[in-house]
N, C-alpha and C positions, 0 to 999 in steps of 0.2 A: 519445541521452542518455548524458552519461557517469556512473561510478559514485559521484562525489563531488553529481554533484546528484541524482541516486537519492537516494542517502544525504541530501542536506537535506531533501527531498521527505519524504523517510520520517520524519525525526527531527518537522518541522513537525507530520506527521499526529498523531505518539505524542503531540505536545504540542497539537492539539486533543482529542484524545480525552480528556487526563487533566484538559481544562479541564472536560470534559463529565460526567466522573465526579464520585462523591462522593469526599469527601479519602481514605476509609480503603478505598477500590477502586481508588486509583491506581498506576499503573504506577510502579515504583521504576527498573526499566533503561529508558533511552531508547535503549541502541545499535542502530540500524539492522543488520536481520539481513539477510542476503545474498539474493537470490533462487537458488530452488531451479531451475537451468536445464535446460531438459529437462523439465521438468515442461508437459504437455499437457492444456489443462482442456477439459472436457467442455461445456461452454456458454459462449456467447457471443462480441464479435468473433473474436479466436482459436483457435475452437472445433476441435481436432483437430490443430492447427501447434503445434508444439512452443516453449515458448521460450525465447529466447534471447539478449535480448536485455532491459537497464534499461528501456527506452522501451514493450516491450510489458508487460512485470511489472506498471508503473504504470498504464496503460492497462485491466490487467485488473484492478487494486486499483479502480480511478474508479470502472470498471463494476458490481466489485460492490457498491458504497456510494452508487451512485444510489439518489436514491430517500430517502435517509436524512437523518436533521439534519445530519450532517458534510458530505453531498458537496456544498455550498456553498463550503467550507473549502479543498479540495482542491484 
């Protein structure tokens, strides 16, 4: 995945979530922050692999919003 569809990927989610919120909890920035690469999470597919890449970042956002009313959305 390259970084500009990361980044719509991303912007889409900020704009379910603030559909989901109440008006005066909503997110004011919608700008897509960068993934932290090199960051190695301790659970789940990824578990211990560092990453490093758009496609795994989003892969471990999905994962951890299974489960939830958003991860239909996603």
């Amino acid at each position: 995945m390259k970084r500009k569809t990361y980044e719509k990927k991303i912007r889409n989610y900020l704009h379910q979530i603030n559909q989901m919120q109440p008006v005066e909890k909503r997110l004011s920035d919608m700008r897509p922050v960068r993934p932290d690469f090199g960051y190695i999470p301790e659970v789940g597919k990824y578990a211990g692999e560092p990453i490093m890449s758009y496609q795994r970042e989003w892969d471990v956002l999905v994962e951890a919003f299974k489960g939830s009313p958003i991860a239909d959305k996603l």
